[in-house]
C-alpha positions in Angstrom: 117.9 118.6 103.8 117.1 114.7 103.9 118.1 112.8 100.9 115.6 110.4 99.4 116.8 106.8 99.8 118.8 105.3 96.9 117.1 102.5 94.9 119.3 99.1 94.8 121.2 97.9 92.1 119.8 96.0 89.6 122.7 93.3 90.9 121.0 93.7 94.2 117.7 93.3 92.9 118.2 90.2 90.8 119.9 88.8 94.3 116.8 89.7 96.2 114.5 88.0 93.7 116.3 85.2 93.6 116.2 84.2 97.0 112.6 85.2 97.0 113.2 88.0 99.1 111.6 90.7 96.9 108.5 89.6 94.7 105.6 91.8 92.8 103.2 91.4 95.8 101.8 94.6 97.2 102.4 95.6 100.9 98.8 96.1 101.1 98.6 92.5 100.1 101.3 90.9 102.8 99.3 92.8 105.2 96.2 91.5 104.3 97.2 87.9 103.9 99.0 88.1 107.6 95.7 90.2 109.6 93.9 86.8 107.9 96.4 84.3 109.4 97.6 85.7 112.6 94.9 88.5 113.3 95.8 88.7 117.3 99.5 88.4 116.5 100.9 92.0 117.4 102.4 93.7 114.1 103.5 97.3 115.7 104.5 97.8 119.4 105.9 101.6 121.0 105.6 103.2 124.0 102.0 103.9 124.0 100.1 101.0 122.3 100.5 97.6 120.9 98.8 97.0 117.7 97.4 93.6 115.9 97.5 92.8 112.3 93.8 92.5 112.3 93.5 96.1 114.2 96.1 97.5 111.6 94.2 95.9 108.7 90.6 97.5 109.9 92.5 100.6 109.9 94.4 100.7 106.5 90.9 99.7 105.0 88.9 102.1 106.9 91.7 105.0 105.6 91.8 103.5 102.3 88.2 104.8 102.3 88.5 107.7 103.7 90.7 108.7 100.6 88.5 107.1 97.8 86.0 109.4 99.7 87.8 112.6 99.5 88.0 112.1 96.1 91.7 110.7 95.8 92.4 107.5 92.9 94.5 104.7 92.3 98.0 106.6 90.8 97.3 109.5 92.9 100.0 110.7 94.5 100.3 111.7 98.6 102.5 111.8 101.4 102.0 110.8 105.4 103.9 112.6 108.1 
């Protein structure tokens, strides 16, 4: 069975947030603010395709709602595979 990964230490925390490493902004947020800046840069490259932040942006937003219209809400909880 695969173990869940372990959450840092609060010590490792505090170190992260000091540097400014780890802040309260959302992944959804970074990816945003980065599609806006650099929306031909290439964010995800394997073997089969090469993907821009402003292609992978369209998508989590056109997913997003795809979700909202299936019914599922902010604090819902779902998994990807």
């Amino acid at each position: 069975m695969i173990e869940p990964p372990r959450l840092p230490s609060q010590s490792t925390i505090d170190a992260y947030r000091a540097r400014g490493w780890w802040t309260d902004e959302l992944f959804a947020q970074i990816l945003e603010a980065r599609a806006r800046e650099h929306p031909n840069r290439e964010a995800l490259v394997d073997a089969h395709r090469r993907i821009t932040y402003g292609q992978l942006w369209a998508d989590v937003k056109r997913f997003a709602e795809f979700l909202c219209r299936q019914g599922v809400k902010r604090g819902d909880v779902g998994t990807l595979q």
